[in-house]
SENU-241901 format. One line per field, with one value per residue: x, y, z of N, C-alpha, C in turn; residue number from 1; residue in three letters. Coordinates in Angstrom, 2 decimals, m for minus. Example, Ala and Ser with C-alpha at 12.3 -4.5 7.8 and 13.67 -1.06 7.14 Angstrom:
<zazas>
n.px = (13.19:12.85)
n.py = (m5.69:m2.25)
n.pz = (7.80:7.08)
ca.px = (12.30:13.67)
ca.py = (m4.50:m1.06)
ca.pz = (7.80:7.14)
c.px = (13.20:12.90)
c.py = (m3.30:0.03)
c.pz = (7.80:7.87)
resi = (1:2)
resn = (ala:ser)
</zazas>
This chain:
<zazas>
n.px = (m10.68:m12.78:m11.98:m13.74:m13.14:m10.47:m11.39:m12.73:m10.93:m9.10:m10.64:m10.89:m8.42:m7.83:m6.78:m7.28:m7.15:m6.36:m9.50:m10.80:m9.94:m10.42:m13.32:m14.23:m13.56:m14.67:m17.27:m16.81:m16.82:m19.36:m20.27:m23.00:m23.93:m25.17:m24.01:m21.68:m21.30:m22.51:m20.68:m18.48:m17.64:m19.32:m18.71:m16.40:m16.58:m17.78:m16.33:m14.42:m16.10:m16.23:m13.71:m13.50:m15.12:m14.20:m11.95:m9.63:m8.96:m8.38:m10.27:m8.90:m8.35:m10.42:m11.84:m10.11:m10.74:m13.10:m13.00:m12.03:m14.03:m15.78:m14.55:m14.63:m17.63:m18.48:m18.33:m19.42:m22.28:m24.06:m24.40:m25.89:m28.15:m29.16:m29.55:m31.59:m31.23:m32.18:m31.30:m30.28:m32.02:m33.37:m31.79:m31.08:m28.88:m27.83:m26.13:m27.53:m29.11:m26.92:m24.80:m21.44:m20.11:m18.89:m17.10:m17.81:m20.10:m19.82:m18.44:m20.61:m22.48:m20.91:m19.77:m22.80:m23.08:m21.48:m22.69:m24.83:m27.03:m28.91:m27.70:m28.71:m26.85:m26.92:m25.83:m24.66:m25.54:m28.11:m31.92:m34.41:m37.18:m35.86:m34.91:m37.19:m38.35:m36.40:m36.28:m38.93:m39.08:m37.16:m37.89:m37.41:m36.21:m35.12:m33.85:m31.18:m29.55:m27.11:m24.47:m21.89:m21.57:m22.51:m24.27:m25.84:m27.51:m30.08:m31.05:m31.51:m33.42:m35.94:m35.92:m36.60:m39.08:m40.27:m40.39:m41.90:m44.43:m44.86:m45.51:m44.32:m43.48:m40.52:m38.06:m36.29:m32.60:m30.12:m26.62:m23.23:m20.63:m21.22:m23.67:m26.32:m27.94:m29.94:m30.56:m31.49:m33.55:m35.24:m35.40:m37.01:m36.23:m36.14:m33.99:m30.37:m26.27:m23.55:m21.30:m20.03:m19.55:m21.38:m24.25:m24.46:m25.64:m27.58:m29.48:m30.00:m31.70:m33.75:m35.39:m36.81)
n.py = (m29.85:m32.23:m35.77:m38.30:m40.50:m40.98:m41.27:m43.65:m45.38:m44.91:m45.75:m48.43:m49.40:m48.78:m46.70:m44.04:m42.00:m39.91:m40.54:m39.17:m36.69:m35.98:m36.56:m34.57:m32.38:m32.57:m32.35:m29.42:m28.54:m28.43:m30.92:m32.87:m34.83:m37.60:m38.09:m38.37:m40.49:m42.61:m42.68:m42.65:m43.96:m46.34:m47.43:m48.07:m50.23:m51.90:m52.91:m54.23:m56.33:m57.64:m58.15:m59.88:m61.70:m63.69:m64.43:m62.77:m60.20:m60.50:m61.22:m59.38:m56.99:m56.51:m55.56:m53.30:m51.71:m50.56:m49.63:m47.11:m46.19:m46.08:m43.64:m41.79:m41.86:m40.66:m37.83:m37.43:m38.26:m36.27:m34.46:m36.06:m36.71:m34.08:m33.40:m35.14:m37.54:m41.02:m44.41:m47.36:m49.62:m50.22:m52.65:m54.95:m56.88:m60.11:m61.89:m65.25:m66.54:m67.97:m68.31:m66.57:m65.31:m62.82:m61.96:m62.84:m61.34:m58.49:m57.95:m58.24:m56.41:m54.32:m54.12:m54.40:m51.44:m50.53:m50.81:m49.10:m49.37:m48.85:m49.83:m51.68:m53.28:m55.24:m57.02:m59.62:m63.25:m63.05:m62.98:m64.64:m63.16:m60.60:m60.04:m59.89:m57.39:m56.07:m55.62:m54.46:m51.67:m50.92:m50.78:m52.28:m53.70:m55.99:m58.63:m59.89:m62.97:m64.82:m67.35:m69.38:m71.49:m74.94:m75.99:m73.69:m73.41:m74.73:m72.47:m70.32:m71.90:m71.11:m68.32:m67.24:m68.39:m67.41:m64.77:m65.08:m65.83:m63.10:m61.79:m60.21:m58.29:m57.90:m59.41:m62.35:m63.18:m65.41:m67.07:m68.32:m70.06:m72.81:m73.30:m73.63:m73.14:m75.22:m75.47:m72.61:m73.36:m75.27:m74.25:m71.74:m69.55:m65.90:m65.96:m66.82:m66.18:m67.03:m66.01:m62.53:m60.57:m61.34:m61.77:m58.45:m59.05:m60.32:m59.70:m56.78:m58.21:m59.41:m57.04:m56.41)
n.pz = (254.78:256.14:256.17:255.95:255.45:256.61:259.02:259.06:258.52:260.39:263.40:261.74:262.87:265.13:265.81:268.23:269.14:266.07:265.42:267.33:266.70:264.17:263.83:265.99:263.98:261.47:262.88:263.22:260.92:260.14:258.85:258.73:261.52:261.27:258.87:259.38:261.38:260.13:257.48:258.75:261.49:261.26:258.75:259.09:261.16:259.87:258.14:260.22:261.05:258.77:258.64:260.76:260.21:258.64:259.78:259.51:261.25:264.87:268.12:269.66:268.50:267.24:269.56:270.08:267.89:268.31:271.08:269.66:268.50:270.03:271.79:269.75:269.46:271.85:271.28:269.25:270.20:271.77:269.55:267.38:269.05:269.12:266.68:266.41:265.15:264.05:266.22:264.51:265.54:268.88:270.89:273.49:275.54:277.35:279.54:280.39:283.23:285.85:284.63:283.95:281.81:279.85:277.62:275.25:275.04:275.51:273.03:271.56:272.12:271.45:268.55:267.97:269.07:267.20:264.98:264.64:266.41:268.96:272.15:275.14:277.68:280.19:281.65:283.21:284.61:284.20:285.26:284.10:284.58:284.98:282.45:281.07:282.81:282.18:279.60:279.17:280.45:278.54:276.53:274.09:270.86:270.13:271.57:273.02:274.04:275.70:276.15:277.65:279.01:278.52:280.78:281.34:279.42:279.48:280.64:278.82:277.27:279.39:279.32:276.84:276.71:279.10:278.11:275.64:277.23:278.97:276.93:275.19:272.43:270.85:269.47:269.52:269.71:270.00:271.41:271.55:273.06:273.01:271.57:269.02:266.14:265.68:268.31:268.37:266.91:268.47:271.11:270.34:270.01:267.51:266.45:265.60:266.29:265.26:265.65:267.25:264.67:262.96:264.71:263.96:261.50:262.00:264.18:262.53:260.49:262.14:262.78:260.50)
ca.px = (m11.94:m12.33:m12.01:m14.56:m12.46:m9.82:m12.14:m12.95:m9.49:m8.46:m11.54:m10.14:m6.58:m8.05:m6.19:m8.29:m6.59:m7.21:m10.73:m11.31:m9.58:m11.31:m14.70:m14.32:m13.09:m16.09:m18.44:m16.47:m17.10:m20.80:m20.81:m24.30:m23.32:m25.35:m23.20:m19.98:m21.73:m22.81:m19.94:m16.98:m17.70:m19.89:m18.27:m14.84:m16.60:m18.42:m14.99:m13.68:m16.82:m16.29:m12.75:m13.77:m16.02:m12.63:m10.27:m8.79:m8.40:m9.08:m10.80:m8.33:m8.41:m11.84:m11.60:m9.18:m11.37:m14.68:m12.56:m12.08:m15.57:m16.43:m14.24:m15.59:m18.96:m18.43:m18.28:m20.51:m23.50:m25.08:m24.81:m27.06:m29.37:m29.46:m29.66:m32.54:m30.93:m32.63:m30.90:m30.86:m32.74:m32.80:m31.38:m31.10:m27.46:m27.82:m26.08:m28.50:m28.85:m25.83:m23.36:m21.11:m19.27:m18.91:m16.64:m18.74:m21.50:m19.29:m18.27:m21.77:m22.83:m19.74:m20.49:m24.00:m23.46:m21.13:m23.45:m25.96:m27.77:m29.47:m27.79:m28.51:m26.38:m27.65:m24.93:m24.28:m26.45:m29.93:m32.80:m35.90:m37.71:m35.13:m34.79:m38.19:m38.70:m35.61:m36.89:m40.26:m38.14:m36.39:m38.79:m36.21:m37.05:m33.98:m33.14:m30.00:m29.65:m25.82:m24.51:m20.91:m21.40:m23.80:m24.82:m26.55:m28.03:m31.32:m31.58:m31.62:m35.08:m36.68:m35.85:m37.74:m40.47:m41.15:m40.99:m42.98:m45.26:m45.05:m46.25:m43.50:m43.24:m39.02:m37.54:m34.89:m31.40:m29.26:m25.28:m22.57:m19.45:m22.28:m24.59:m25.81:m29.10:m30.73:m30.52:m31.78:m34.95:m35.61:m36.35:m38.23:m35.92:m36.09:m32.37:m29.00:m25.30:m22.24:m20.30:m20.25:m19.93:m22.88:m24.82:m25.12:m26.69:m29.16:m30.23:m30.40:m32.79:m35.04:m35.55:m37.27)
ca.py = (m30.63:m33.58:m36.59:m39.20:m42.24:m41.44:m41.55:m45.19:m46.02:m44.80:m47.01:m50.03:m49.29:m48.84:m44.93:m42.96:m40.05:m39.71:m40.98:m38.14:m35.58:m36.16:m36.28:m32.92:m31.52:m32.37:m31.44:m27.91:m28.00:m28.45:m32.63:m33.65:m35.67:m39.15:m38.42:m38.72:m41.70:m43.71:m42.66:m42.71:m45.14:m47.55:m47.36:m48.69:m50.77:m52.70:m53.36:m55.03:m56.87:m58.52:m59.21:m60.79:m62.93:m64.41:m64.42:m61.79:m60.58:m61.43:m60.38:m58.01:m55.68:m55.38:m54.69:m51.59:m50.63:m50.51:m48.26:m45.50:m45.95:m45.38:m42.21:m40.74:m41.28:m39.78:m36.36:m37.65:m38.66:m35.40:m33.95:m36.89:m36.49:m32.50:m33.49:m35.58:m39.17:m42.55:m45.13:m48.08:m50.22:m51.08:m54.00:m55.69:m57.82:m60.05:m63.67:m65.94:m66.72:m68.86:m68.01:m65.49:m65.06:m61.50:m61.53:m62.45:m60.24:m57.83:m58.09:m58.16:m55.38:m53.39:m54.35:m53.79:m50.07:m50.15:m50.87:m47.86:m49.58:m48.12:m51.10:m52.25:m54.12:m55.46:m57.68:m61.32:m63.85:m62.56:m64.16:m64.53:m62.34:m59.47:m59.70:m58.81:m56.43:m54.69:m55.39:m53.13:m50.53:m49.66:m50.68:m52.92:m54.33:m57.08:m59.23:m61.13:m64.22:m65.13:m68.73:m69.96:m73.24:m75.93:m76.06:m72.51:m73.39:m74.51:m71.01:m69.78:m71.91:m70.30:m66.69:m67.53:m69.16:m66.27:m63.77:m64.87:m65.96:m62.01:m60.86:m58.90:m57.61:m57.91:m60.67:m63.01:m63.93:m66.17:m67.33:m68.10:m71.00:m74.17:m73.09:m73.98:m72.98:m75.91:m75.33:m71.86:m73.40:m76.07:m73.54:m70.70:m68.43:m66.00:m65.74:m67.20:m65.80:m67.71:m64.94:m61.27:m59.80:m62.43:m60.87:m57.41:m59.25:m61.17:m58.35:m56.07:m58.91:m59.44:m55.56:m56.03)
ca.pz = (254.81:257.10:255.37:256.47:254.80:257.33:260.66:259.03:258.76:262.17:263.56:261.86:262.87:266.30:266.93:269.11:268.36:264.88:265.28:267.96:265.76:263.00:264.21:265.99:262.84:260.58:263.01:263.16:259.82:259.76:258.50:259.45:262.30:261.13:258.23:260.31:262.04:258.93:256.59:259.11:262.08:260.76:258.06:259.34:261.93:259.01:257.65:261.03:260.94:257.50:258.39:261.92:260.13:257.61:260.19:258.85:262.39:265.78:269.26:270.02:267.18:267.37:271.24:270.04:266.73:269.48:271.77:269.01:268.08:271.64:272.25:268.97:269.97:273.10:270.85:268.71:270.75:271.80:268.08:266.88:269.40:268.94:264.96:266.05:264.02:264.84:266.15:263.78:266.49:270.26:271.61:274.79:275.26:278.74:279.70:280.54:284.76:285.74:283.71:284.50:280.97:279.30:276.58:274.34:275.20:275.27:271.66:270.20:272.63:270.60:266.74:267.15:268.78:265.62:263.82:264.77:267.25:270.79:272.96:276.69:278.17:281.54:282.57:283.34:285.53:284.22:285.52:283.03:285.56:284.84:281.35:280.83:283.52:281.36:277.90:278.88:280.80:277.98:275.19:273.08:269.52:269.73:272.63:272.84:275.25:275.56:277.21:277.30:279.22:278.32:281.67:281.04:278.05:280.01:281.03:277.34:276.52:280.67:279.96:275.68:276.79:279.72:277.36:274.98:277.98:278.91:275.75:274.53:270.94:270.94:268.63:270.49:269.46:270.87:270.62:272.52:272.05:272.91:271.09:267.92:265.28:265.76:269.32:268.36:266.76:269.20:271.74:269.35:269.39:266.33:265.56:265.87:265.46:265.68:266.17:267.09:263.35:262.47:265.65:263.60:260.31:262.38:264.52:261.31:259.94:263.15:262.74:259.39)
c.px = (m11.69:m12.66:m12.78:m13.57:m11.78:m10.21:m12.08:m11.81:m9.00:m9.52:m11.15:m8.73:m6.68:m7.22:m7.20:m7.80:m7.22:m8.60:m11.35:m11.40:m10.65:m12.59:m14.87:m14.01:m14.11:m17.50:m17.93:m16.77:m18.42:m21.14:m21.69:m23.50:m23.87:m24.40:m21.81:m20.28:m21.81:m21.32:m18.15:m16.91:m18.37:m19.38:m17.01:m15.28:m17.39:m17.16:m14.35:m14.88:m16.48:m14.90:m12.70:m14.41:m15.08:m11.86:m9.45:m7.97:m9.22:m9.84:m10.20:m8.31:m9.86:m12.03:m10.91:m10.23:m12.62:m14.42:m12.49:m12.90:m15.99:m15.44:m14.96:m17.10:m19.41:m18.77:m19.14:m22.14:m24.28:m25.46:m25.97:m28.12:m29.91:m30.16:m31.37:m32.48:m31.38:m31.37:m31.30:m32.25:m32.44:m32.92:m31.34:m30.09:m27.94:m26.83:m26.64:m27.85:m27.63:m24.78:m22.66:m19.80:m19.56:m18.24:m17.17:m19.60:m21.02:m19.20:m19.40:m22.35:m21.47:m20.10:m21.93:m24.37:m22.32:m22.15:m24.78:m26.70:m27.78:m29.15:m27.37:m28.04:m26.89:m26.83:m24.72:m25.36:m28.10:m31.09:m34.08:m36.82:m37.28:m35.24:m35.91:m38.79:m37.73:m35.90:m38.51:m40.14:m37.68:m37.07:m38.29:m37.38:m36.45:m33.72:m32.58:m29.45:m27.75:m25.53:m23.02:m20.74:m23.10:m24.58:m26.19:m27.72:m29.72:m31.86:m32.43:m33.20:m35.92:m36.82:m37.03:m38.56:m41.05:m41.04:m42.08:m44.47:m46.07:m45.67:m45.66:m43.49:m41.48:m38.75:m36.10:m33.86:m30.38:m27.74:m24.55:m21.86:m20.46:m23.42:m25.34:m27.28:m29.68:m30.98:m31.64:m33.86:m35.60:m36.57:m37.11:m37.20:m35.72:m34.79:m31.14:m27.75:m23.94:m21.52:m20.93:m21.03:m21.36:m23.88:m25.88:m26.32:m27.83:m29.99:m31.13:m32.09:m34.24:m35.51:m36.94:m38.44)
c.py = (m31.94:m34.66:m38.02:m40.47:m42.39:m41.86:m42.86:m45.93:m46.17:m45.63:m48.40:m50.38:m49.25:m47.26:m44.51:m42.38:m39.27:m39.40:m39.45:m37.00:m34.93:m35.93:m35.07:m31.82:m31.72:m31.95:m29.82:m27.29:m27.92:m29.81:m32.76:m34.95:m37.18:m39.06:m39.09:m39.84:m42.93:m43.84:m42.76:m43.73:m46.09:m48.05:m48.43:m49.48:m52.25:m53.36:m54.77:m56.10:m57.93:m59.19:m60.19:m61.93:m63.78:m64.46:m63.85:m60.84:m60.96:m60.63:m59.27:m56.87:m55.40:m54.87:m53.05:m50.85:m50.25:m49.44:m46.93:m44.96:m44.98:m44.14:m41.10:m40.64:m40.78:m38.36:m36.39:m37.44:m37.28:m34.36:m34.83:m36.62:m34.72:m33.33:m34.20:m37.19:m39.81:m43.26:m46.29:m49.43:m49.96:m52.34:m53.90:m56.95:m58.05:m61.77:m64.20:m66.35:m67.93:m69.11:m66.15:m64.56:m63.08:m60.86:m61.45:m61.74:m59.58:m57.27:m57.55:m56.86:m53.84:m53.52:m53.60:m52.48:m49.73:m50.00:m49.95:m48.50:m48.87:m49.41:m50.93:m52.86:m54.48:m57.00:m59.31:m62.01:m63.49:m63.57:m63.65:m63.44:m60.98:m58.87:m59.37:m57.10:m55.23:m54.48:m54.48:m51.97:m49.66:m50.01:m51.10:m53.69:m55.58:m57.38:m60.56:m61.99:m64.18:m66.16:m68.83:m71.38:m73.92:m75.94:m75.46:m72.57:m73.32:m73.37:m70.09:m70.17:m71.44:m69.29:m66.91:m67.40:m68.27:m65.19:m63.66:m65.75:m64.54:m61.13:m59.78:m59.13:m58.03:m59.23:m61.20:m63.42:m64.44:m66.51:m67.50:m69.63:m72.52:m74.22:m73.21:m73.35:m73.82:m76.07:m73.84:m71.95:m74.57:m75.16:m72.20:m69.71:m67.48:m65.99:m66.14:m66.87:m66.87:m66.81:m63.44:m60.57:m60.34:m61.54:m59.80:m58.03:m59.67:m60.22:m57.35:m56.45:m59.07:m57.96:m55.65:m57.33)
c.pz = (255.57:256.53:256.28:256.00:255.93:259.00:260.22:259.28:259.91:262.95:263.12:262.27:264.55:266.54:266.93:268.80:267.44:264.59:266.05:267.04:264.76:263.00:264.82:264.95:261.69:261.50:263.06:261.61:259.01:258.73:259.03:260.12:262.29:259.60:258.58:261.38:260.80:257.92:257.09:259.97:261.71:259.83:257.89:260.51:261.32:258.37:258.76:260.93:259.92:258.11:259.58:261.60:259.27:257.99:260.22:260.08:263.77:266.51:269.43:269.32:267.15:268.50:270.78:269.41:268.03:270.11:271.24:268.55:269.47:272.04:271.17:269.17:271.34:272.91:270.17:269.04:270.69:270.96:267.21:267.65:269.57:267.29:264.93:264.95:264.88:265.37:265.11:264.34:267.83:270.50:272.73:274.94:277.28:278.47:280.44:282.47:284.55:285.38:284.05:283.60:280.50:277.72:275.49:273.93:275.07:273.91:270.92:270.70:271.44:269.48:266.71:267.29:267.81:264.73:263.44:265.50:268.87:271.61:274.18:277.19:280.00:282.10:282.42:284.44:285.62:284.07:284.25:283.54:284.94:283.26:280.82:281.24:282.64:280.34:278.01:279.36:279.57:276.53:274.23:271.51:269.52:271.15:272.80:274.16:274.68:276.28:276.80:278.12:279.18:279.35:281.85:280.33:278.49:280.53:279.74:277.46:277.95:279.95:277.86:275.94:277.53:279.16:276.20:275.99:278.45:277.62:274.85:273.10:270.29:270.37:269.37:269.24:270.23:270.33:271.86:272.14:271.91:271.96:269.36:267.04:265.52:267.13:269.82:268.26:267.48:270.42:271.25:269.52:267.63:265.74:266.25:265.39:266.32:266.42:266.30:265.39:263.08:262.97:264.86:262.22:261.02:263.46:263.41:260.74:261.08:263.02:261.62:259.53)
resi = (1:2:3:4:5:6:7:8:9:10:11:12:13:14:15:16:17:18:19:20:21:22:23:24:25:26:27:28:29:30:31:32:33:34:35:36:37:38:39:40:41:42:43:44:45:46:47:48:49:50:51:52:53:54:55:56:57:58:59:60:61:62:63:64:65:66:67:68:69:70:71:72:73:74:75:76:77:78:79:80:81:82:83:84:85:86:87:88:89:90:91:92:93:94:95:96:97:98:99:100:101:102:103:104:105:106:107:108:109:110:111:112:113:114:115:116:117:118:119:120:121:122:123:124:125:126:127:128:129:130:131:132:133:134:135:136:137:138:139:140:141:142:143:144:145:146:147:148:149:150:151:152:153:154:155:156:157:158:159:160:161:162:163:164:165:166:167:168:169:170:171:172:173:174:175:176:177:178:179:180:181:182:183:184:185:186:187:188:189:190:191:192:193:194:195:196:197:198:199:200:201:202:203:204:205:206:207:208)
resn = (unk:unk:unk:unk:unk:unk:unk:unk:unk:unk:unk:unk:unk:unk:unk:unk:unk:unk:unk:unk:unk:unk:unk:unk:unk:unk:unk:unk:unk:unk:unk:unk:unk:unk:unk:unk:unk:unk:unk:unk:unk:unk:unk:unk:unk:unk:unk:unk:unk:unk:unk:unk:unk:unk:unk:unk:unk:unk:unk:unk:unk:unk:unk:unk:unk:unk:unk:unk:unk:unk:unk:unk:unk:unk:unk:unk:unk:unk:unk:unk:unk:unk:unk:unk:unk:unk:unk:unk:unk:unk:unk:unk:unk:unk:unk:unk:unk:unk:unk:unk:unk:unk:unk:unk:unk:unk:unk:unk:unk:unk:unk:unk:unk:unk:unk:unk:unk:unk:unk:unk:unk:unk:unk:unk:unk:unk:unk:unk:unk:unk:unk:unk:unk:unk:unk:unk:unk:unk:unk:unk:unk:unk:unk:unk:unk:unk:unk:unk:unk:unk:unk:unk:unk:unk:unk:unk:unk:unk:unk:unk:unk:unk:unk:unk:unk:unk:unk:unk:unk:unk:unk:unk:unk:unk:unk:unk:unk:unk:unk:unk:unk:unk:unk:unk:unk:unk:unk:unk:unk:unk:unk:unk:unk:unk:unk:unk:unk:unk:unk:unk:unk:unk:unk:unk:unk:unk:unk:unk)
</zazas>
């Protein structure tokens, strides 16, 4: 029997191997495959989460755990969408025009398709222009602004203000190392995360 604990484990331990293994071996065995999504990767990607948010460890370990996520849902993917499972939302991950950072985005773009989310990534240097034209393309519920120099930051309250000038439906969150909540509610955005792990709660919550 394929033991869902250990896909989680191998996800926080970062082996692909395992993670692959494993996941081809409960779907051979007929695991409803949002089971082996909810109960094995999210599972152990909710774990790195908690300990990312205590220090417990750092960037790099979640860079690995992300990777074994992402080879198992490589095998994964077109059993959920045979099965017919939701995603938990869509998002929209961009860094704001001018800035030409990624790691961060990166990161939260990883947690939150840990976290069962449908996420877009659309790159670095996005103009206000773009980020709408992509947020009705792909019909997002969550869209996340990203900045790592102050400079940027004035980009953050442009690309806000023309979306909710555009008329979109999609709840904003913002973050990035300058950045702060009261920065968040100065220019209307609805949500702010310090960090990645954070990211998935405040997404989660704009959802609801």
């Amino acid at each position: 029997m394929a033991d869902l604990k250990i896909l989680s484990n191998a996800i926080i331990k970062g082996d692909q191997k395992t993670a692959v293994d494993v996941t081809k071996a409960a779907l051979d065995e007929g695991i409803e495959p949002g089971t082996i999504l909810s109960d094995g990767l999210i599972a152990g990607m909710n774990v790195i989460g908690v300990r990312f948010k205590a220090n417990e460890v750092y960037i790099p370990e979640v860079l690995i755990a992300a990777r074994a996520m992402k080879m198992a849902m490589e095998i994964l993917e077109p059993k959920l969408v045979e099965a017919g499972v939701q995603p938990l939302g869509k998002a929209m991950i961009g860094t704001v025009q001018g800035d030409l950072h990624d790691i961060g985005k990166n990161l939260v773009v990883m947690m939150l398709k840990g976290a069962g989310f449908d996420v877009v990534d659309i790159g670095v240097d996005v103009s206000p222009d773009a980020f709408i034209a992509k947020a009705k393309e792909a019909n997002v519920q969550v869209i996340g602004l990203s900045a790592l120099l102050t400079t940027t930051m004035p980009s953050m309250e442009k690309t806000i203000q023309a979306i909710k000038d555009a008329g979109l439906s999609a709840k904003t969150m913002i973050g990035g190392a300058p950045v702060t909540q009261a920065y968040a509610d100065k220019i209307g955005a609805d949500g702010y995360a310090a960090d990645a792990a954070t990211a998935v709660d405040v997404a989660r919550g704009l959802l609801n």
